[in-house]
C-alpha positions in Angstrom: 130.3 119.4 62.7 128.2 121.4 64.7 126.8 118.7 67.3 131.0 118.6 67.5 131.7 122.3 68.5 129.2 122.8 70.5 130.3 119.6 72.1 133.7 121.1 72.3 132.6 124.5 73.9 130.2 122.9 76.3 133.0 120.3 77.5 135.5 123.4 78.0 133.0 125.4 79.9 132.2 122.6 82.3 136.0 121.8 82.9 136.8 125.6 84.1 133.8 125.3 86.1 134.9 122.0 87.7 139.2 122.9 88.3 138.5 126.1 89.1 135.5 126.2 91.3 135.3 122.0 92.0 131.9 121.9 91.3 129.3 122.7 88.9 130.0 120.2 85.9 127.0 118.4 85.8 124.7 121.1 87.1 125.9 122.9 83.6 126.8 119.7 81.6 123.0 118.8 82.0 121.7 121.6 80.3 124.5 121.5 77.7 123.3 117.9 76.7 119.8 118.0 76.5 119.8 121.6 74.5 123.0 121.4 72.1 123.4 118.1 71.9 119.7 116.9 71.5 120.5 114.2 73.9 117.5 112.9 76.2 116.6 113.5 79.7 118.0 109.7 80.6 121.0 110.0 78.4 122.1 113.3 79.5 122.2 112.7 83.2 124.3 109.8 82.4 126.6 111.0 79.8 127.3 113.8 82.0 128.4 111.6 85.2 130.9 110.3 82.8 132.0 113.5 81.8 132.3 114.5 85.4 133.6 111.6 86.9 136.6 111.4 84.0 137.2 115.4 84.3 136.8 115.3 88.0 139.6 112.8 88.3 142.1 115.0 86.7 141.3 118.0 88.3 141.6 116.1 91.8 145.5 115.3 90.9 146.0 118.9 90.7 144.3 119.7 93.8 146.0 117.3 95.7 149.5 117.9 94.7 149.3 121.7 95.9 147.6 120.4 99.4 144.1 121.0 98.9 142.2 118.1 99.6 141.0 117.4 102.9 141.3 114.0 102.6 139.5 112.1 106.2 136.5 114.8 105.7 136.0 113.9 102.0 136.3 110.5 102.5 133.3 110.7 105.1 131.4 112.6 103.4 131.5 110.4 100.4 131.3 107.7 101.6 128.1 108.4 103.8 126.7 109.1 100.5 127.1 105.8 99.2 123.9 104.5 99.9 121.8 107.0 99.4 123.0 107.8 96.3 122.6 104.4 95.0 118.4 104.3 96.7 117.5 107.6 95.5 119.3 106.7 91.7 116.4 103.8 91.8 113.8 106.0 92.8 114.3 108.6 90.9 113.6 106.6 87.3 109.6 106.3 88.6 109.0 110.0 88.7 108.1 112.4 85.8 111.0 114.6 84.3 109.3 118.0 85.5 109.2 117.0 89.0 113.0 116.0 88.9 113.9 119.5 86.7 111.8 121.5 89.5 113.7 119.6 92.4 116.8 120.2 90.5 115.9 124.3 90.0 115.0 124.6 93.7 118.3 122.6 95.1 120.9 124.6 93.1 119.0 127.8 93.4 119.2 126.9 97.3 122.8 126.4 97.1 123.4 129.7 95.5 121.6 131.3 97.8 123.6 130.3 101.0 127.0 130.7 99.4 125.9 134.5 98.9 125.2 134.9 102.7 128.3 136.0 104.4 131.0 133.4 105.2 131.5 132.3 108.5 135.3 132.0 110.1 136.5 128.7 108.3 138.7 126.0 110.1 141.9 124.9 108.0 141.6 121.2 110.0 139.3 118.4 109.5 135.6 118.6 110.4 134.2 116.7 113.1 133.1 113.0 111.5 129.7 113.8 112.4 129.0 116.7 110.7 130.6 115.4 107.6 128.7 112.1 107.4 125.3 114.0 107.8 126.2 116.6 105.4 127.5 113.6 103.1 124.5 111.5 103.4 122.3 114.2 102.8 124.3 115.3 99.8 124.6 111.5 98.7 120.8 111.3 98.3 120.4 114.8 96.3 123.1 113.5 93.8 121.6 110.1 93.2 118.2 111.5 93.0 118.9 114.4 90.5 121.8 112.8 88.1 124.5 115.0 89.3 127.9 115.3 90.5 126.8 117.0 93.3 129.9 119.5 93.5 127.9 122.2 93.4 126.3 121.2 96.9 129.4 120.0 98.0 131.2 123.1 97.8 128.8 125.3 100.0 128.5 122.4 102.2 132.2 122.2 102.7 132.1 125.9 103.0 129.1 126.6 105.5 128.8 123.1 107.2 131.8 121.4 107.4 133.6 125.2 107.5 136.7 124.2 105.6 138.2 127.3 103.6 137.3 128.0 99.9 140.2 126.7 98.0 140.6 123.9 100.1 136.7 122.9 99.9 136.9 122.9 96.2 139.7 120.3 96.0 138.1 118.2 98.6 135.0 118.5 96.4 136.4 116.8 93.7 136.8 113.8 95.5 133.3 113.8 96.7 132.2 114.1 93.3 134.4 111.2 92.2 133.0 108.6 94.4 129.2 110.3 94.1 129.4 110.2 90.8 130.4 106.4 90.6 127.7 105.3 93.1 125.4 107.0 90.9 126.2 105.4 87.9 126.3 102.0 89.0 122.5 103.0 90.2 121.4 103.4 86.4 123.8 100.2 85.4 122.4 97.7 83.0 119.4 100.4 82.0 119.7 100.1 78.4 120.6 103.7 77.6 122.9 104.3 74.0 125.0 107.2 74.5 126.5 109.2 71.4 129.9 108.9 72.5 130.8 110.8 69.3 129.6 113.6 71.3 130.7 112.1 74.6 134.2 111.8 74.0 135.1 115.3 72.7 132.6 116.5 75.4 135.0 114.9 77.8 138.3 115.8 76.4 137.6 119.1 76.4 136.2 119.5 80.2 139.4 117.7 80.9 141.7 120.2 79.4 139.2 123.0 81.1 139.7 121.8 84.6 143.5 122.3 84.0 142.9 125.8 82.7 140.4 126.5 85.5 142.6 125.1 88.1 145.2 127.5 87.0 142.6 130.9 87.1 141.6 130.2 90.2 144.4 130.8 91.5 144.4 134.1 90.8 141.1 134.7 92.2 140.0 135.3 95.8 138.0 132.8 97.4 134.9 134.7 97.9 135.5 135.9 94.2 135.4 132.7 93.6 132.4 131.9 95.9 130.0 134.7 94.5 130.7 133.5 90.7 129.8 129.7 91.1 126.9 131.7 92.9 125.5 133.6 90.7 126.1 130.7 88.0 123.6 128.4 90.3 121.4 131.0 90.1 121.6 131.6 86.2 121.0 128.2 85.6 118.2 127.2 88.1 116.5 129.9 86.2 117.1 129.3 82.9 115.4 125.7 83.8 112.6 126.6 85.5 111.3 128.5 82.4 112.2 125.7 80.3 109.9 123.8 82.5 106.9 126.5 82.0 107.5 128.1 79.3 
C-alpha cells in the first residue's frame, strides 16, 4: 500500500511538472523510481520513458488545441534526434551507473543555469531549420544517453536557441519528448528488464491526470514565473543526486 501511494504522489508530481512546465518528468520520475519505489537503475530509466511518453501524449493534446505547439520546429528538432538518441541508448548500457548519474547532475544543473540568465527577445514564428536540427541532434544524444525525456533540455533550448516564447516552447516540448522518448526506448528493446507495472500503471495514471492539472496552473502563471520554477527544480534535483552519488 505504500509502494502504491508513493506511486500515486510521485506520478502526480511528475504530471504537473510535465502539462505545466512541458518538461521535467523523467528528470523527477528518475529519482522517484529508484528511491520510493526501490526500482533499479535499468528499470527506472525505462519505466519512466513510459510514464513520460504516455503522460506526454496527453498533455500535447492540450497544448495543441490552444495553439501552442510549434509544429515544423518540433518536428526538426525531433527528428534530428532520432539517431542519436537511438547510438547513445546503446552506448550508454557499457558505462558504470556513477558516470551516467554525474553526466545526468551536470546536464540538468547546466540547464537550470541558463534558463536563470535573462531571456532574450523571443520570435512567435518558426526557427530557422538549422538551428533546430542542431539543437535537436544535440538534445537527441543527451536523451538517449541519460534515459530521459529530455524536456527539461528541450525547454531552455526552445527558449534560448531556437528563441520561441515560454508557453509556446513548453507545448512544442511535448512533442519532442514524444518522439525522444520512443527512439529511446526502442534503443533498450528486447533487454530483458521486468518492470513492476503494479507500480507503473498508477505511476502513470496519476502523471496523466497531473499534466491536465498542470496544464491548467500554468496558465495562470507568467512565463518567466514559470521559467525560474522548472529552474530552480533542475537545480534541487541535480543536487540532491550528486550527494547521492558521494555521500
Amino acid at each position: 500500500m505504500t509502494a502504491l501511494l508513493l506511486a500515486l504522489l510521485a506520478g502526480a508530481v511528475v504530471g504537473l511538472a510535465l502539462g505545466g512546465l512541458g518538461g521535467g518528468g523523467s528528470v523527477l520520475a528518475v529519482p522517484a523510481l529508484i528511491y520510493l519505489a526501490g526500482f533499479g537503475p535499468a528499470e527506472a530509466t525505462t519505466a519512466s520513458l513510459i510514464i513520460v511518453t504516455l503522460t506526454s501524449v496527453t498533455a500535447l493534446a492540450g497544448h495543441a488545441r490552444d495553439g501552442n505547439v510549434a509544429w515544423r520546429t518540433g518536428l526538426l528538432f525531433a527528428g534530428a534526434g532520432i539517431v542519436p538518441a537511438v547510438l547513445a541508448g546503446a552506448a550508454a548500457g557499457r558505462l558504470p551507473q556513477a558516470v551516467l548519474t554525474l553526466a545526468f547532475s551536470a546536464v540538468a544543473a547546466g540547464a537550470a543555469l541558463r534558463m536563470l540568465r535573462p531571456a532574450r527577445a523571443a520570435s512567435t514564428g518558426e526557427a530557422h531549420p538549422a538551428k533546430a536540427g542542431a539543437a535537436g541532434a544535440g538534445l537527441g544524444a543527451v536523451t538517449g544517453f541519460l534515459g530521459v525525456g529530455g524536456g527539461f533540455l528541450a525547454v531552455p533550448a526552445l527558449v534560448g536557441v531556437v528563441r520561441l516564447p515560454m508557453r509556446r516552447a513548453v507545448g512544442t516540448s511535448l512533442l519532442v519528448i514524444v518522439i525522444n522518448s520512443l527512439a529511446a526506448l526502442a534503443a533498450r528493446a528486447g533487454g530483458g528488464l521486468q518492470l513492476d507495472w503494479a507500480v507503473v500503471a498508477p505511476f502513470t495514471a496519476a502523471a496523466i491526470l497531473g499534466a491536465w492539472d498542470g496544464k491548467r496552473q500554468a496558465k495562470k502563471l507568467a512565463g518567466p514565473t514559470l521559467q525560474r520554477v522548472f529552474a530552480h527544480l533542475l537545480l534541487a534535483v541535480a543536487l540532491l543526486m550528486l550527494i547521492d552519488t558521494f555521500v
